[in-house]
C-alpha positions as CSV (number, residue, x, y, z in Angstrom):
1,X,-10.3,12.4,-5.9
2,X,-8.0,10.3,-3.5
3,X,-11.0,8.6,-2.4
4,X,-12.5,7.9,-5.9
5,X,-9.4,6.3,-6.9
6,X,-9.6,4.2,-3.8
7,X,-12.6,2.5,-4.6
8,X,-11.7,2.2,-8.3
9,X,-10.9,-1.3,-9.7
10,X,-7.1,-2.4,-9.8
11,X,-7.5,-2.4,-14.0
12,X,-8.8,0.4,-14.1
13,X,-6.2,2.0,-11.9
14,X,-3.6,0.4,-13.8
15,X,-4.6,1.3,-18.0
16,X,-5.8,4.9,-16.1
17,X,-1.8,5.7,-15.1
18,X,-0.4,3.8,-17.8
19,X,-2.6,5.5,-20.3
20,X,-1.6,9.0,-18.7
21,X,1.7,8.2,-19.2
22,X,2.0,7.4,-22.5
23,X,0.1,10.3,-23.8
24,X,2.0,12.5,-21.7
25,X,5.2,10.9,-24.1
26,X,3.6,10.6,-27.2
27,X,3.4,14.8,-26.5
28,X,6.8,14.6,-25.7
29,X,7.7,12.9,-28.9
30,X,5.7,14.8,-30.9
31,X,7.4,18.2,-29.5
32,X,10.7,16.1,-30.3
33,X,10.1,15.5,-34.1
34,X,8.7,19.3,-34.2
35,X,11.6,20.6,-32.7
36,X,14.1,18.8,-34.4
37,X,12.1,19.8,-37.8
38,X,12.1,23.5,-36.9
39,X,15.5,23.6,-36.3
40,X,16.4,22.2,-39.4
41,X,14.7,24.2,-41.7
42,X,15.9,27.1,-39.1
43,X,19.5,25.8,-40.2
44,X,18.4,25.7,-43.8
45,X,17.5,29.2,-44.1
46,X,20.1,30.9,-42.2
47,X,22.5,29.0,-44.0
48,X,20.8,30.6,-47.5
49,X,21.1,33.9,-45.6
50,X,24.5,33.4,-45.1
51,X,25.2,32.3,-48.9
52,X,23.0,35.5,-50.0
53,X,25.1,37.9,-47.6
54,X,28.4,36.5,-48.6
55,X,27.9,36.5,-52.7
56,X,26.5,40.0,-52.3
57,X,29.8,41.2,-49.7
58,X,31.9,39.4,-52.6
59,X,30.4,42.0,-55.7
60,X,30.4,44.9,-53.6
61,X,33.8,44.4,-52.6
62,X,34.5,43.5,-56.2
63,X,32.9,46.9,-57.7
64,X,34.4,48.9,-55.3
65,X,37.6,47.7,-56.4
66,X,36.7,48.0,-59.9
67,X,35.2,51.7,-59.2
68,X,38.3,52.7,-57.0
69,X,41.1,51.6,-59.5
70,X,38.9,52.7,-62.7
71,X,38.8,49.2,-63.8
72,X,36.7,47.8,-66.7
73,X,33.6,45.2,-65.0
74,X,32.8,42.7,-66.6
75,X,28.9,43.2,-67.2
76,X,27.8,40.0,-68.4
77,X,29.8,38.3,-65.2
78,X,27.8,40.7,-63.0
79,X,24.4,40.4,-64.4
80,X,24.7,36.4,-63.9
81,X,25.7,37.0,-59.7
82,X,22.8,39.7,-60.1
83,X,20.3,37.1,-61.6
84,X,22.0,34.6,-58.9
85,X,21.1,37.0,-55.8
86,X,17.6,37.7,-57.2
87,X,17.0,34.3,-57.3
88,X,18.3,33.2,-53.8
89,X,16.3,36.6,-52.2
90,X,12.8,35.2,-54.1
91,X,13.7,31.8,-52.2
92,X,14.1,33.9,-48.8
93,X,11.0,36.0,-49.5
94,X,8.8,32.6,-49.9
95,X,10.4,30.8,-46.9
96,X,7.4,30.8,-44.3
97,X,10.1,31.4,-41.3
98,X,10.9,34.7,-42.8
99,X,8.7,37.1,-41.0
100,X,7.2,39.9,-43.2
101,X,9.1,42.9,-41.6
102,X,12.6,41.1,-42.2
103,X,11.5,40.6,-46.0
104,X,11.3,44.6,-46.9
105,X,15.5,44.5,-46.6
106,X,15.9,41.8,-48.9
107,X,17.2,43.4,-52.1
108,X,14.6,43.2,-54.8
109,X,15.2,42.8,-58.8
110,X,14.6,46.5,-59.1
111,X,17.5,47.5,-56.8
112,X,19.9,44.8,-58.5
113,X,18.7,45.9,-62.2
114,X,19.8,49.9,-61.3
115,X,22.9,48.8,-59.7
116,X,23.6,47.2,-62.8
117,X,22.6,50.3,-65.1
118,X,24.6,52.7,-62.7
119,X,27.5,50.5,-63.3
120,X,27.2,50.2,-67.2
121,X,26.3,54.3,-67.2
122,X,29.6,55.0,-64.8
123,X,31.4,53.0,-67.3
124,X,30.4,54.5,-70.4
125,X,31.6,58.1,-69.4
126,X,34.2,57.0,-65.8
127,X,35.7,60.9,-66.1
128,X,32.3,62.4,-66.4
129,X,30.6,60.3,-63.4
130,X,32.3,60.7,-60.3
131,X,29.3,61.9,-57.9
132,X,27.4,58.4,-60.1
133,X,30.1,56.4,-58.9
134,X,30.3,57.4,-55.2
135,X,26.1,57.1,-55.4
136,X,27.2,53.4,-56.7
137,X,29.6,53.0,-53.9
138,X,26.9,54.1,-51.2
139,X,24.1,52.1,-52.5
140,X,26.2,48.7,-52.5
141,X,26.7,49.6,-49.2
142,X,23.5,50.4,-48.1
143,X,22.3,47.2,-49.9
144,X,25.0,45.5,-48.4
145,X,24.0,46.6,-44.8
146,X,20.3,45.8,-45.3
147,X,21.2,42.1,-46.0
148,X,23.4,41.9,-42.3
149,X,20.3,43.0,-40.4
150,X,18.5,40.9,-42.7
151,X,20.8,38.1,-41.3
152,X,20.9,39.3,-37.4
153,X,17.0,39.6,-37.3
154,X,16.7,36.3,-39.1
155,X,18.9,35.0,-36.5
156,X,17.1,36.5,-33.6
157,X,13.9,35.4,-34.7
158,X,14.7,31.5,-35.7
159,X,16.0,31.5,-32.0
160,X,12.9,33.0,-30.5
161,X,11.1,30.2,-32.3
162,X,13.3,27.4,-30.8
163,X,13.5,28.8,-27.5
164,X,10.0,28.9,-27.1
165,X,9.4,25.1,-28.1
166,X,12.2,24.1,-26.4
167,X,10.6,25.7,-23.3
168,X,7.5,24.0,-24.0
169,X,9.1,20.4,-24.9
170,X,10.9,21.1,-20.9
171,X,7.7,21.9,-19.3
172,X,5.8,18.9,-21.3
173,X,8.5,16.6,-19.1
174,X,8.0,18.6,-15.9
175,X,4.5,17.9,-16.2
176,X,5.4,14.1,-17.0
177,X,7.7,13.4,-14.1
178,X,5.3,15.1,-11.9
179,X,2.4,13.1,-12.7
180,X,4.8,10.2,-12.7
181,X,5.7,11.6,-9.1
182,X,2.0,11.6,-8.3
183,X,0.5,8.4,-9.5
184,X,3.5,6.6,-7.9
185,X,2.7,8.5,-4.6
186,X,-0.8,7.5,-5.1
187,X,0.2,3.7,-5.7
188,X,2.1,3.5,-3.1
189,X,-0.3,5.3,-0.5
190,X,-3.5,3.3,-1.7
191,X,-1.8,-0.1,-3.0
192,X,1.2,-0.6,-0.9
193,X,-0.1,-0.6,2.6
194,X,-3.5,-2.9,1.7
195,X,-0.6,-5.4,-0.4
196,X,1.6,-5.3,3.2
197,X,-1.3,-5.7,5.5
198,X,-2.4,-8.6,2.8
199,X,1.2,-10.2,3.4
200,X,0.7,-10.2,7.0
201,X,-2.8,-11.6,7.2
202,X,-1.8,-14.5,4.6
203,X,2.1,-15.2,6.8
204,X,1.9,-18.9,7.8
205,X,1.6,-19.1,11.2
206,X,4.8,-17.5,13.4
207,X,5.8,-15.6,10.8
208,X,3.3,-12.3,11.4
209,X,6.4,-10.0,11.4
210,X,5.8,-7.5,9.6
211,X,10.0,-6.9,8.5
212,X,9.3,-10.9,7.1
213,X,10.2,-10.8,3.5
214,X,7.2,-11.1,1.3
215,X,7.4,-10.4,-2.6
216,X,4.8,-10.7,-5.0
217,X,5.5,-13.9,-6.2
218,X,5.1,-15.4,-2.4
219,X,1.9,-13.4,-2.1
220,X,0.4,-15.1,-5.1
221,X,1.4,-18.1,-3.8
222,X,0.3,-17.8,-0.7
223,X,-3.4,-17.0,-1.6
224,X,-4.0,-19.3,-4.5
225,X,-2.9,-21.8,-1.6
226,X,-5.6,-20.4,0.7
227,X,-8.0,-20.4,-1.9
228,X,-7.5,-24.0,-2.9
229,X,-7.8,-25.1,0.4
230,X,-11.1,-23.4,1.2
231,X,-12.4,-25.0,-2.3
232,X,-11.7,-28.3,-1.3
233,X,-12.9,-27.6,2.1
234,X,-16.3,-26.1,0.9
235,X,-16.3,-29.1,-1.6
236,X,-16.1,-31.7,1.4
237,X,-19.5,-32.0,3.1
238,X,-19.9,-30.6,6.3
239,X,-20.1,-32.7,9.5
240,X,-23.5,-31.9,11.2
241,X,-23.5,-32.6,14.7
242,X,-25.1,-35.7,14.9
243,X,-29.3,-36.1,15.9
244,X,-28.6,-39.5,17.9
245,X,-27.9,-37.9,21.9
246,X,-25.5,-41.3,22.1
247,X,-23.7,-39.8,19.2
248,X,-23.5,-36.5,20.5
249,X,-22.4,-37.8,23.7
250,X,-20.0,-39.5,22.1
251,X,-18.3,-36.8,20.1
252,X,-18.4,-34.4,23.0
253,X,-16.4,-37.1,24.9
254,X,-13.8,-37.1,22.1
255,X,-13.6,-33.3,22.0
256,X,-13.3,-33.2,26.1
257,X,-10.2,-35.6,25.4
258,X,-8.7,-33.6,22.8
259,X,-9.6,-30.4,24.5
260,X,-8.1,-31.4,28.0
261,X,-4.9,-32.3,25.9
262,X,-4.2,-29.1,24.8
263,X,-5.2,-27.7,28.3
264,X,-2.5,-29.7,29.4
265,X,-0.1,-28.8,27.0
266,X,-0.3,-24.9,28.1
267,X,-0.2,-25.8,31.6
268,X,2.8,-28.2,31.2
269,X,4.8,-25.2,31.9
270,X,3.6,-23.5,34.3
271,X,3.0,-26.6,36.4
272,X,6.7,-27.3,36.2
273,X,7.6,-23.8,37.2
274,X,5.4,-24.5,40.4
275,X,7.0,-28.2,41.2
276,X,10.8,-26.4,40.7
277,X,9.5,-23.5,42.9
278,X,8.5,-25.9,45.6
279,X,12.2,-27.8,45.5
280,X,13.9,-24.9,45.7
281,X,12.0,-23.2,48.5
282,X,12.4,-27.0,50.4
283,X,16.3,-27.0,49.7
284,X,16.6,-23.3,50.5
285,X,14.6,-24.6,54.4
286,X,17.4,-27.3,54.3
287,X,20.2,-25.4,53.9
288,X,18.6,-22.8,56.6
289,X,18.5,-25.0,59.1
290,X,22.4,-26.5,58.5
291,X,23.4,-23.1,59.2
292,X,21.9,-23.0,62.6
293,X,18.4,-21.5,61.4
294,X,17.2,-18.5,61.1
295,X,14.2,-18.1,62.3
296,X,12.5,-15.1,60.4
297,X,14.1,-16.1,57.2
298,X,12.8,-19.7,57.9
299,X,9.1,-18.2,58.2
300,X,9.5,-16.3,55.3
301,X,10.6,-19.2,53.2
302,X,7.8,-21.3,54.7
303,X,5.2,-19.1,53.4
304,X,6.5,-19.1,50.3
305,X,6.7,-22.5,49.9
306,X,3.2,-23.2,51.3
307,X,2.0,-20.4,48.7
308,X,3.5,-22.7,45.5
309,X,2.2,-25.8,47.2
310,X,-0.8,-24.4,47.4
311,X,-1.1,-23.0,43.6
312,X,0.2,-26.5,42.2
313,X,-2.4,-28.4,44.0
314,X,-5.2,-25.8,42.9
315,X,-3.7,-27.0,39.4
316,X,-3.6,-30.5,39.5
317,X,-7.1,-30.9,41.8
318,X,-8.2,-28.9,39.1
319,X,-7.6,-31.2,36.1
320,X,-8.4,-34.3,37.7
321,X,-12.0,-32.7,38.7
322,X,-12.1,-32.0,34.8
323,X,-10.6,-35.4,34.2
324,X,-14.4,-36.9,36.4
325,X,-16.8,-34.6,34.7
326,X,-18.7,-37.1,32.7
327,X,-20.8,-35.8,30.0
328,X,-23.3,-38.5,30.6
329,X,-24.3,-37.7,33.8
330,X,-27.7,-35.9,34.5
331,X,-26.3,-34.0,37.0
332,X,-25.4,-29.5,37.9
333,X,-22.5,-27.8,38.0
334,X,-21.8,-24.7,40.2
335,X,-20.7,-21.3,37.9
336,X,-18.6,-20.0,40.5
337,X,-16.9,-23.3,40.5
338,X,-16.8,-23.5,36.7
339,X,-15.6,-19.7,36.7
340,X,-12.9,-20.6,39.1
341,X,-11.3,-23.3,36.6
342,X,-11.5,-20.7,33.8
343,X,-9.7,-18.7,35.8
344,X,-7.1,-21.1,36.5
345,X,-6.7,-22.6,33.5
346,X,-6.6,-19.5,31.4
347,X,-4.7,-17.2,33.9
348,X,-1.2,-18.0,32.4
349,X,-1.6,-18.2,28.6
350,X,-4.1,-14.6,28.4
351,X,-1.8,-13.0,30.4
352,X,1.2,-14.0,28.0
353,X,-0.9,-12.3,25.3
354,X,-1.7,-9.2,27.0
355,X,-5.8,-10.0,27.2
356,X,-8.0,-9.5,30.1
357,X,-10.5,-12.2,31.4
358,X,-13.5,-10.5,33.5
359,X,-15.6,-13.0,34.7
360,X,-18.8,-13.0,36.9
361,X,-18.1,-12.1,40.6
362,X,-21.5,-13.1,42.4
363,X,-22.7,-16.2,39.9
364,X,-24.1,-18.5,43.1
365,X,-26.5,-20.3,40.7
366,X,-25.9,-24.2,39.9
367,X,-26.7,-24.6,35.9
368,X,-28.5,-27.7,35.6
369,X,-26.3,-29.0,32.7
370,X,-23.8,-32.0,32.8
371,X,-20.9,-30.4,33.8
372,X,-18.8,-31.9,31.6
373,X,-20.6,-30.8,28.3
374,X,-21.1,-27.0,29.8
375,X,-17.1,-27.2,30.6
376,X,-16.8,-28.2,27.0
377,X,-19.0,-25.3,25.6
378,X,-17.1,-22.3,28.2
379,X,-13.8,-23.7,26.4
380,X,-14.6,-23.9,22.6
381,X,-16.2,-20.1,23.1
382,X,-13.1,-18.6,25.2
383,X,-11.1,-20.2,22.6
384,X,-13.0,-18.8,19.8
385,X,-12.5,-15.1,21.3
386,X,-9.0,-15.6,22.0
387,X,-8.3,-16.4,18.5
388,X,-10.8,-13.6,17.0
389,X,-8.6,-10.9,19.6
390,X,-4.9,-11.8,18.5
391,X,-6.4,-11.8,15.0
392,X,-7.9,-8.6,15.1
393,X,-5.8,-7.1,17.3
394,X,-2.1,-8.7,17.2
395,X,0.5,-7.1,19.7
396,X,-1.9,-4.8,20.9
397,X,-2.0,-4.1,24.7
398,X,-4.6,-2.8,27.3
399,X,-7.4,-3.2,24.6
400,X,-7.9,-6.9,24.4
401,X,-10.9,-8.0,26.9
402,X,-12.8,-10.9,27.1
403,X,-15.5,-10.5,29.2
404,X,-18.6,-13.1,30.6
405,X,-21.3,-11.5,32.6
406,X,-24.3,-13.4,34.3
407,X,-27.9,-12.0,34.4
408,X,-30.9,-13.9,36.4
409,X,-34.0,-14.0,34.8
410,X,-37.0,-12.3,36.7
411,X,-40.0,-14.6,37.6
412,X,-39.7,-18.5,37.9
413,X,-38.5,-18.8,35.1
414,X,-35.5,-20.7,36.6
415,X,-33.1,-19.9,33.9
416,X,-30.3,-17.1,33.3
417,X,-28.1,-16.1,30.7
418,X,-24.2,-15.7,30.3
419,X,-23.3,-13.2,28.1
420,X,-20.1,-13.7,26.4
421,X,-18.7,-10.8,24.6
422,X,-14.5,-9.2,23.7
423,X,-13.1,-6.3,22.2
424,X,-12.6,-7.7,18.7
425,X,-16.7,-7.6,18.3
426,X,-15.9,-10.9,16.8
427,X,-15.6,-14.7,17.4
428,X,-13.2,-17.0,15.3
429,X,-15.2,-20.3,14.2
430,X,-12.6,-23.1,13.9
431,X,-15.2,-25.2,11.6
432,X,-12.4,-26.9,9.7
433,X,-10.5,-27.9,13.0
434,X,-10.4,-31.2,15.1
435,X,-9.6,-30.2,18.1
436,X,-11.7,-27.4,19.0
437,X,-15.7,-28.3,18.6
438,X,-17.2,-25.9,16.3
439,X,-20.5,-23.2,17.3
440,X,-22.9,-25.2,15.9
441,X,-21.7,-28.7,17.5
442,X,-21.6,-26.6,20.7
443,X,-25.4,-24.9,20.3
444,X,-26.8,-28.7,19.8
445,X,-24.7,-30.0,23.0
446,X,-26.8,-27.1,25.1
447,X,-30.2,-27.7,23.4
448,X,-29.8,-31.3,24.4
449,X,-29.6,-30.1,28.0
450,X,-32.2,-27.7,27.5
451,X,-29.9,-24.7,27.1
452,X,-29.5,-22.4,24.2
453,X,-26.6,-21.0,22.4
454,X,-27.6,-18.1,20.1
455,X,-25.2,-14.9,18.4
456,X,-26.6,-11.6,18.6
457,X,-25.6,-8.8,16.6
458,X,-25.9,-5.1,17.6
459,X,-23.8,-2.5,16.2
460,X,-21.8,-4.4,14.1
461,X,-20.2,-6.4,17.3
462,X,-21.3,-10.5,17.7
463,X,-22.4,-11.3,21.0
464,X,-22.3,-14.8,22.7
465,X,-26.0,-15.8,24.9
466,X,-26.0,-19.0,26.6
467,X,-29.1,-19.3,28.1
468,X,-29.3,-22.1,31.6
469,X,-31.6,-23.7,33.5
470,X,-30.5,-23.6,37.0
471,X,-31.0,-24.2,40.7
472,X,-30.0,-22.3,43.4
473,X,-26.8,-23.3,44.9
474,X,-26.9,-25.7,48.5
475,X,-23.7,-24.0,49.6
């Protein structure tokens, strides 16, 4: 049932709970207005078995007065409260709340019309009718004690009613607040977490915490502004990669420039790190040898500061051998070389987001590419899958990998294939931007080479080929 309502539509989620509700309180306002009615006509007739039992308590007490002091009644008086009583017992007979067993001790018109003659007969002959008279005295009573079970079953039996609705109106709202309790459970298990995970994937950039504030309001806004922006990008024409080779030449030289800024921009840091680890090991020497010099600290410092000499030239050789890679030239690159410079380059910044780089151990081959372009290409792709793994996996640790393997091709063929895949079983395509060349400018760059760039799906992971011709390395 959980997982119907998963795969329901968001309005149809919506009228389904709100719909629930509301019957569940129309029921409970229904149960209201019947309770409410119930106990009034409940009030109504115990009230008229209240006025019945105390206009019958006020004759007998009356007659027996009468009877007891041989006092004259007067019978005209007493047949209007007898006519009285018959009439309010009829009313109490037709009452529908009355059950039938209470009605048999209701006093009927043929008890009140011989009460009546008993009197007039007592008081025709009061010497002669003493036994009559105490008869009288025991029937009023009798009467008298039929109407105050009349009144305590009455009683009983109006509460029984109430009790029973009122037990019914009490479960009606258990039932309400614990569907209430459910479809908020469900709306916050099946809505809640998709609607945080949206606010995370639509943050602006820096702000993927998930404690950052995010209402509705900003959640709306933020993907009506993502939606405009892909409409006007889909309505802008996409910029093929140009036919003309002078053209493409041309653009891959701007995206080398741009590339190599950002390069440098990453290793800005780490290059400065190096320089201040070098003056500091070369003042720590200094200050060595002031103090008369010792000699196994001395070597020990010396090491260190050939080590950092040794990793800042590795940098700096390596971007000015990037800096002479010309795209125009017709000339081969060695992979190991190229490998190497990934390494370097990327060392630093993958490591600060906990991914892994495995690259090819034994790749001897020269690729018969400019090296400039295939440099170019290597980039744009390890960029991609370092976007695609912080996007798909953000703060995650020991399960980001991006990985390049090499594979000759039997034969003569003279070619091989790098196979480029990561964890995220995904790439990230920066079409839109303008630093990073996108897939497609990178799969004509190779073809114009005689390479190939091609994705392969298997298992619902993307897979990078880049298929080379090469030469085997002089070295």
């Amino acid at each position: 049932m959980v997982r119907k309502m998963a795969d329901w539509p968001l309005n149809r989620v919506f009228f389904a709970i709100t719909a629930a509700v509301l019957v569940f309180l129309a029921l409970v306002l229904a149960l209201g207005v019947r309770q409410y009615l119930l106990y009034h006509q409940c009030s109504q007739a115990m009230t008229e078995g209240d006025q019945l039992l105390f206009q019958f308590t006020a004759v007998k007490d009356h007659l027996n007065e009468s009877l007891i002091l041989r006092e004259e009644v007067n019978l005209r008086a007493l047949n209007g409260e007898l006519q009285s009583l018959e009439k309010a017992a009829e009313v109490l007979a037709r009452n529908l709340l009355v059950p039938e067993s209470l009605k048999a001790t209701l006093p009927s018109r043929v008890d009140l019309v011989g009460l009546e003659v008993r009197l007039r007969a007592i008081q025709e002959q009061p010497q002669e009718k003493i036994r009559e008279t105490a008869e009288l005295a025991r029937l009023l009573n009798s009467v008298n004690i039929g109407l105050q079970q009349f009144r305590f079953g009455l009683s009983d039996y109006t509460q029984t009613i109430l009790l029973g609705l009122h037990k019914i109106i009490v479960g009606a709202l258990g039932l309400i607040v614990t569907l209430s309790c459910t479809l908020l459970y469900l709306l916050n298990r099946r809505l809640a977490a998709p609607i945080l995970e949206l606010c995370t994937l639509t943050a602006p950039a820096g702000e993927e915490d998930d404690d950052a504030p995010c209402s509705l309001r900003m959640l709306t806004t933020r993907v009506r502004d993502l939606l405009a922006g892909e409409e006007q990008r889909r309505a802008r024409p996409e910029e093929a990669p140009p036919d003309d080779p002078e053209q493409l030449r041309r653009a891959a030289l701007r995206y080398r420039y741009a590339v190599t800024g950002c390069i440098g921009a990453e290793l800005t840091s780490e290059l400065t790190n190096r320089i201040n680890g070098v003056i500091n090991y070369t003042q720590t020497l200094i200050d060595i040898d002031e103090q008369g010099g010792d000699r196994k600290q001395s070597v020990v410092v010396q090491q260190s500061l050939v080590s950092e000499e040794k990793k800042t030239a590795e940098l700096v050789g390596a971007m000015q051998r990037i800096g002479q890679w010309q795209p125009a030239r017709a000339s081969s690159v060695s992979l190991a070389t190229l490998f190497r410079l990934l390494a370097l380059v990327f060392e630093k910044p993958l490591r600060a987001e906990s991914i892994t780089l495995d690259l090819p151990v034994e790749c001897n081959q020269e690729a018969a590419v400019a090296a400039g372009d295939l440099w170019l290409v290597l980039l744009a792709l390890m960029q991609q899958g370092r976007r695609a793994l912080n996007r798909a996996l953000p703060g995650k640790q020991g399960e980001k990998r991006l990985q390049i393997e090499c594979r000759v091709h039997p034969g003569e063929t003279r070619r091989l294939t790098l196979t480029l895949t990561n964890t995220a079983g995904a790439w990230d395509d920066d079409s839109a931007g303008a630093v990073w060349p996108p897939l497609s400018f990178c799969t004509h760059l190779l073809q114009m080479h005689g390479a190939s760039l091609a994705p392969e799906s298997t298992g619902g992971e993307t897979r990078l080929l880049i298929e080379l011709p090469y030469r085997s390395s002089v070295a």
